[in-house]
C-alpha positions as CSV (number, residue, x, y, z in Angstrom):
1,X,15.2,35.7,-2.2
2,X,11.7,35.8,-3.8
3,X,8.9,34.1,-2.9
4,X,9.6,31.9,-5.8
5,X,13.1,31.4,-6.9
6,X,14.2,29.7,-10.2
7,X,17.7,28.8,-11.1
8,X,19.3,26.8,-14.5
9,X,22.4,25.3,-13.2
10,X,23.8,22.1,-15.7
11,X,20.4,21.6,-17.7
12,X,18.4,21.5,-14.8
13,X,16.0,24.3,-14.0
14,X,15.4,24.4,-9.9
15,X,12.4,25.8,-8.1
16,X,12.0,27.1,-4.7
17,X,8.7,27.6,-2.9
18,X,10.2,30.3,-0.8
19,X,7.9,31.4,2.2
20,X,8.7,29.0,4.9
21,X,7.0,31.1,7.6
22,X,3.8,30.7,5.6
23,X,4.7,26.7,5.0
24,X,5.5,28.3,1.5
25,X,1.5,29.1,0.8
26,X,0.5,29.9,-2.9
27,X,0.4,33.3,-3.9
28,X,-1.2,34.6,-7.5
29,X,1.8,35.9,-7.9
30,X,4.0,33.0,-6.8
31,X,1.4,31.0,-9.6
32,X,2.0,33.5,-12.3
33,X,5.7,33.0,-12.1
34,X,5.7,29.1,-11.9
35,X,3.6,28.8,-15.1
36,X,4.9,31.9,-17.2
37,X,9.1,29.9,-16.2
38,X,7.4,26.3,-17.3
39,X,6.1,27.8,-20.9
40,X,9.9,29.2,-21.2
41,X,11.4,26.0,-20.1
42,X,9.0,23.9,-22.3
43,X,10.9,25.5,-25.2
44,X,14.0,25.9,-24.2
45,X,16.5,22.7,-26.3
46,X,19.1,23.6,-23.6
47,X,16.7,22.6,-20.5
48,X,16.5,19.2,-19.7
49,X,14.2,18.7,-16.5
50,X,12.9,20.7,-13.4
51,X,13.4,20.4,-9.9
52,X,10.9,21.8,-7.3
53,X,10.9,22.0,-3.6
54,X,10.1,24.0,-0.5
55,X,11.8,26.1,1.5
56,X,12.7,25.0,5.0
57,X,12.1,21.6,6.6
58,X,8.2,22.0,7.6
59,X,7.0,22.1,4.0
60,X,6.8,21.7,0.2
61,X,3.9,24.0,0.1
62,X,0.8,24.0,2.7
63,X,-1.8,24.9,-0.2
64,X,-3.1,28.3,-1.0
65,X,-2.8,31.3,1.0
66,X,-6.4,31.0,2.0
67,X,-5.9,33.9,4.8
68,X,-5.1,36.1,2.0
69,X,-8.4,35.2,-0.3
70,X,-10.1,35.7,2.6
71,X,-8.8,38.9,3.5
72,X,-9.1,40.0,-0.2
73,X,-12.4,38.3,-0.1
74,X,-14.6,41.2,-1.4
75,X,-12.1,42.1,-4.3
76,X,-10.9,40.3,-7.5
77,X,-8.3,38.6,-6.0
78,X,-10.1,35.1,-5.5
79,X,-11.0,34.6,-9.4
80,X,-7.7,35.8,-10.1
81,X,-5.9,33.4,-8.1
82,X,-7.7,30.4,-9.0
83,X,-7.9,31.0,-12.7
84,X,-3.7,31.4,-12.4
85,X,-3.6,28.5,-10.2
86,X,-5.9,26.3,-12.5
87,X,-3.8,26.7,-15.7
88,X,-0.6,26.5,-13.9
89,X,-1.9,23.0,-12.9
90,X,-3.0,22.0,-16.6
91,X,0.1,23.4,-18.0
92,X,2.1,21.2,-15.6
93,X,0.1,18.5,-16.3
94,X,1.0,18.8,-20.4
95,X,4.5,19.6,-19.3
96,X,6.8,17.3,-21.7
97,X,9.8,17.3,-19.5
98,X,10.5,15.5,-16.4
99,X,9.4,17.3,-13.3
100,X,10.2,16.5,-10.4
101,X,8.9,17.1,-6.9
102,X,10.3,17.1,-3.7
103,X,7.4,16.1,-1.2
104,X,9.3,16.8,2.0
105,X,7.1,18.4,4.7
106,X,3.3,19.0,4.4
107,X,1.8,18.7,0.8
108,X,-1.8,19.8,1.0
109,X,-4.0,21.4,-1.5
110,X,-2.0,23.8,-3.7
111,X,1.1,22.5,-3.0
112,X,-0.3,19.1,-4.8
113,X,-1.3,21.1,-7.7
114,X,2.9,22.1,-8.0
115,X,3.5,18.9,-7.8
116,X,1.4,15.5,-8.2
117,X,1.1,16.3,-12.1
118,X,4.4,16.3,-12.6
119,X,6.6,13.0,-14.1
120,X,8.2,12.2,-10.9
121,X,7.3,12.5,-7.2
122,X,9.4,11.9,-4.7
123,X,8.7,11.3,-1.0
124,X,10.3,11.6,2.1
125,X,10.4,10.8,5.7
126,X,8.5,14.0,6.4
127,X,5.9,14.0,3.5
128,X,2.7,14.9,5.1
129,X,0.2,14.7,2.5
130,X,-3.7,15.9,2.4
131,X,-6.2,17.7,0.4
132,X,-8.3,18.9,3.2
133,X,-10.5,21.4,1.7
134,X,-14.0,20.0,2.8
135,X,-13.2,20.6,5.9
136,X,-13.2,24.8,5.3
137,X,-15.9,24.5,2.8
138,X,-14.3,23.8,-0.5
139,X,-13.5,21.2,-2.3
140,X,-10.5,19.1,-3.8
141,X,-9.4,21.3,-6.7
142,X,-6.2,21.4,-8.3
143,X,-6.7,18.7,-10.7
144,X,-8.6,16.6,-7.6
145,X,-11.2,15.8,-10.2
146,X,-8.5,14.0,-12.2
147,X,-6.0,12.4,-9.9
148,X,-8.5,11.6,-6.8
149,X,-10.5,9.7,-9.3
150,X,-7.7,7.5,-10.5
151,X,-6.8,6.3,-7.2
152,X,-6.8,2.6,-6.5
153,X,-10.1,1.8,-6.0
154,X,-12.1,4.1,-3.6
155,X,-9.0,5.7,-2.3
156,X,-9.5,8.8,-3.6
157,X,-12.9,9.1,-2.8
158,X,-11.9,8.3,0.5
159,X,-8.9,11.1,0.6
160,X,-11.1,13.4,-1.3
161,X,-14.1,13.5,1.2
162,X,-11.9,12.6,4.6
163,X,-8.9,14.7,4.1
164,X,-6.8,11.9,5.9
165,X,-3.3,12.4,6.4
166,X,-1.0,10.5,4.0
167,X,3.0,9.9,5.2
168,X,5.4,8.6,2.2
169,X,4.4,4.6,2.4
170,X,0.8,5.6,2.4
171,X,1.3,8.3,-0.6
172,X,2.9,5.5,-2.9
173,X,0.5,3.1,-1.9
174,X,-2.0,5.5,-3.6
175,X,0.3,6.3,-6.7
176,X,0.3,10.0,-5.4
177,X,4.1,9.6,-5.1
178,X,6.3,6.7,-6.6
179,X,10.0,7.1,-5.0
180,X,11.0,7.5,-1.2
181,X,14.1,9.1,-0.1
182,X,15.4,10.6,2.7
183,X,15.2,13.6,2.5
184,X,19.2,14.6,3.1
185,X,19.4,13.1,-0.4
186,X,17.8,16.3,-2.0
187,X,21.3,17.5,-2.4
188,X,22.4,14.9,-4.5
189,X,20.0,14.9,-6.9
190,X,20.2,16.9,-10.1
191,X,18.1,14.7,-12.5
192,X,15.3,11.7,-13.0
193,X,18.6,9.6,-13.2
194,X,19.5,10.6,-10.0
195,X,16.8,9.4,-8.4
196,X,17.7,6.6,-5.5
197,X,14.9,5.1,-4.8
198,X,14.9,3.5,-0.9
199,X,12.9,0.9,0.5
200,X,10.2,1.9,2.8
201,X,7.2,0.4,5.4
202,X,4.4,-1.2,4.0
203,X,1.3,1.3,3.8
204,X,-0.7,1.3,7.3
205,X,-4.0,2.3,4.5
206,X,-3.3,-0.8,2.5
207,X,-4.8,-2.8,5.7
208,X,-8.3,-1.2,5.3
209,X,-8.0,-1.4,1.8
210,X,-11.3,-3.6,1.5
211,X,-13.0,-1.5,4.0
212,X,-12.9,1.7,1.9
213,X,-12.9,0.4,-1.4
214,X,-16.8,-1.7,0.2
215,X,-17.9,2.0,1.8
216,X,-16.8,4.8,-0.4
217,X,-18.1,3.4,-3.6
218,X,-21.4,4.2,-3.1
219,X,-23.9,6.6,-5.5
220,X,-24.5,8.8,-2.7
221,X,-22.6,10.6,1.0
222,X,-25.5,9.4,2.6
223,X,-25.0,6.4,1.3
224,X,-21.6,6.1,2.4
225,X,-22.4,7.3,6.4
226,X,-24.5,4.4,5.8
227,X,-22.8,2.0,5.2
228,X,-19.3,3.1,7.7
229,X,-21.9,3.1,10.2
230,X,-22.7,-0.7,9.4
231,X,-19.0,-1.5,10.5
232,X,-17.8,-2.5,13.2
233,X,-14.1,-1.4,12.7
234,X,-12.7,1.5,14.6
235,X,-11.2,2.9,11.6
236,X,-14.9,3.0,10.4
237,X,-15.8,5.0,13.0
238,X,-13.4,7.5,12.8
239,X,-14.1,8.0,9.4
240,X,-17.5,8.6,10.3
241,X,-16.9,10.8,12.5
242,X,-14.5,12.8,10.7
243,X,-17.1,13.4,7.6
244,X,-19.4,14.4,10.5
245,X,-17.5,17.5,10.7
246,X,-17.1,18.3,6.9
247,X,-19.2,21.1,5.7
248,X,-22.3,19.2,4.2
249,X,-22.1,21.2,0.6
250,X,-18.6,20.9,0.1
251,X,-18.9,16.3,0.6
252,X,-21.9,16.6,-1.6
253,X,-20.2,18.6,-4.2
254,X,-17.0,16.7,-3.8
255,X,-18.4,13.1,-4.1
256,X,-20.1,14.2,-7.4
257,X,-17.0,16.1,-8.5
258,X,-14.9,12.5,-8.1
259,X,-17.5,10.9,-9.9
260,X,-17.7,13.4,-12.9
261,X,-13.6,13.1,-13.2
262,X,-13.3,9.9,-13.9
263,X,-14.8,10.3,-17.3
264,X,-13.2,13.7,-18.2
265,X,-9.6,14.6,-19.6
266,X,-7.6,16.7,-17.4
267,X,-8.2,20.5,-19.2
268,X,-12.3,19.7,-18.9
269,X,-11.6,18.5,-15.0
270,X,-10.1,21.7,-14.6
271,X,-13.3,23.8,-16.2
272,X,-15.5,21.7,-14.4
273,X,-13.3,22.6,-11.2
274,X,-13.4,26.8,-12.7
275,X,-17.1,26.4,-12.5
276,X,-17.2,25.3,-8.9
277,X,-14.8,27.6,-7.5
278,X,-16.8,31.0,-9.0
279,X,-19.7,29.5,-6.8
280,X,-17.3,28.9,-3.9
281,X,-15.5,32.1,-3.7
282,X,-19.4,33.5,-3.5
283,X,-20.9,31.8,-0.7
284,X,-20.9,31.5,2.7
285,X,-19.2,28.0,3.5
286,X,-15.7,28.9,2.4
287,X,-15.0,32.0,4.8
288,X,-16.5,30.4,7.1
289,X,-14.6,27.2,7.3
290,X,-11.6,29.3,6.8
291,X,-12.4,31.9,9.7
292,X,-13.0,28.6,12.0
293,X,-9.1,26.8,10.5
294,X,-7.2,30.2,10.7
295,X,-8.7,33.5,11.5
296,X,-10.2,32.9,15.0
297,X,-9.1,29.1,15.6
298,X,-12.0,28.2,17.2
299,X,-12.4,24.6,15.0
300,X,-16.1,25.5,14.8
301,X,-17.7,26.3,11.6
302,X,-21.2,27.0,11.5
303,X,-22.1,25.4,7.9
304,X,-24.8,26.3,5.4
305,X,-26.7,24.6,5.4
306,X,-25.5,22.8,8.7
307,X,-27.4,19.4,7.8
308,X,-26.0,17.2,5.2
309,X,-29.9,16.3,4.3
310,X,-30.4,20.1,3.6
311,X,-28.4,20.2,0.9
312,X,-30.4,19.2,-2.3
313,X,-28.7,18.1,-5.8
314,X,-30.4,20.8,-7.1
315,X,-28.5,22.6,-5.0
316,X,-25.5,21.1,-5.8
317,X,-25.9,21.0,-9.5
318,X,-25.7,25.0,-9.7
319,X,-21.9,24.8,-8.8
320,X,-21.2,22.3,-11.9
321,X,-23.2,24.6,-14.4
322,X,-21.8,26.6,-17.4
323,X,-20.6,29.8,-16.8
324,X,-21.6,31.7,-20.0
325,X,-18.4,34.0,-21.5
326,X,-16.4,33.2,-18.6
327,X,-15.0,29.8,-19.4
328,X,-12.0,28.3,-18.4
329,X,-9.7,28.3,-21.5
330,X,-5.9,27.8,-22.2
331,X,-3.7,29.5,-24.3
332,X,-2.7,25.9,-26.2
333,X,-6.4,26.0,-27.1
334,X,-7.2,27.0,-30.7
């Protein structure tokens, strides 16, 4: 089978993220295929919803193959990748159909751009989810903008800047998933009417609800250090420490990115997002955060700049600014 398989079978169109070894990574090619089979399936009178899931039991998809845009890192591939990725995403996200998404396994980065736009999300006893991209030097793309910002409260600034770990009570807590199932049930489900929703464990977040919503809503990352550093709670402190080891650019661009989202429609948090990315893929904190995560292991990035005061807005306003004749634009644009 492909790395991407599709399937019709009784009005239902079926999706497999089909590279289990790689925790079913996102290929441009694997991107390509997704969005060209929704634009058919959008139009097709005899399709009546779509089913996604992963391969295997360890994931629904682990993101992007980041080795791979790092080994391709001095070619085309990068901007090739994310542009496919980023209208895949919006398509999904103007997808009329229900879509549904089985989040069984780890659900990080790309994988949440498959899925979290989509009508239905469904989680499991394995769901795993993250978007942990300031920790290699990126930030959360995919649509973060959009869907981090309309979080409960601070959540998503909170999820956007920590990367923290989400399991299925904490996903729905968030509104990043709304059903839990187990996930033997993926068998029996063929359509949104076949959804059996279970009861699950009240969300472990909810109990420091207060404590993010009073910390992350500030104007500023410094500001937020600030004011976890005022607490007393360990949960506080490990939040504090775990920004500590973000790469400075990539919490500075991110908390303005959340910021700027909740304001914007979902195709300009995607251009906004095509802008940053074309700075990304051109500087030094990406590799490098990847090399530390995946190509030697060593969990040591050596950021640029290293101190979270070094980086200026001036700095950080180049990554939001126009990219003259090299937009972002979809094909449902006139």
């Amino acid at each position: 089978m492909a790395d991407i398989a599709f399937a019709v079978r009784g009005g239902v169109g079926r999706v497999v993220l089909n590279r289990p070894d790689a925790l079913n990574a996102l290929t441009l090619e694997m991107a390509l295929a997704l969005d060209a089979k929704l634009r058919d399936w959008q139009d097709d009178p005899g399709l009546r919803s779509v089913l996604i899931r992963g391969q295997g039991s360890r994931a629904f998809c682990a993101g992007g193959d980041i080795r791979r845009l790092y080994d391709e890192r001095d070619g085309a591939y990068p901007r090739q990748f994310y542009r496919a990725e980023y209208h895949l995403n919006a398509r999904l996200h103007r997808f009329a159909k229900p879509y549904i998404a089985f989040l069984d396994g780890i659900v990080m980065g790309g994988g949440v751009g498959v899925s979290v736009h989509g009508s239905h999300r469904i989680a499991t006893e394995h769901t795993n989810f993250a978007m942990p991209e300031t920790g290699i030097g990126l930030f959360p793309d995919v649509g973060g903008s959009y869907f981090l910002s309309r979080c409960p409260g601070s959540l998503g600034m909170y999820l956007g800047l920590t990367g923290a770990r989400l399991d299925a009570a904490d996903a729905i807590y968030c509104g990043i998933a709304q059903y839990f199932m187990p996930a033997s049930q993926w068998d029996a489900l063929g359509a949104p009417d076949t959804i059996v929703a279970q009861p699950i464990e009240p969300s472990k977040l909810a109990a420091h609800r207060a404590l993010i919503d009073r910390c992350f809503d500030k104007p500023s990352v410094e500001d937020i250090l600030a004011s976890l550093a005022a607490e007393t709670d360990a949960f506080a402190a490990v939040a504090l420490a775990t920004l500590r080891t973000k790469s400075p650019t990539s919490l500075k661009m991110t908390h303005r990115q959340i910021r700027a989202g909740r304001g914007l429609d979902f195709d300009d948090c995607m251009r906004m997002e095509w802008r940053m990315v074309n700075r990304v893929i051109t500087g030094h904190d990406f590799y490098e955060g990847t090399r530390a995560a995946i190509i030697d292991k060593d969990r040591a990035p050596r950021w640029q700049p290293a101190r979270l005061e070094d980086v200026t807005d001036d700095a950080v306003a180049t990554y939001f600014a126009p990219l003259p004749g090299d937009e972002l634009r979809f094909d449902w644009e006139a």
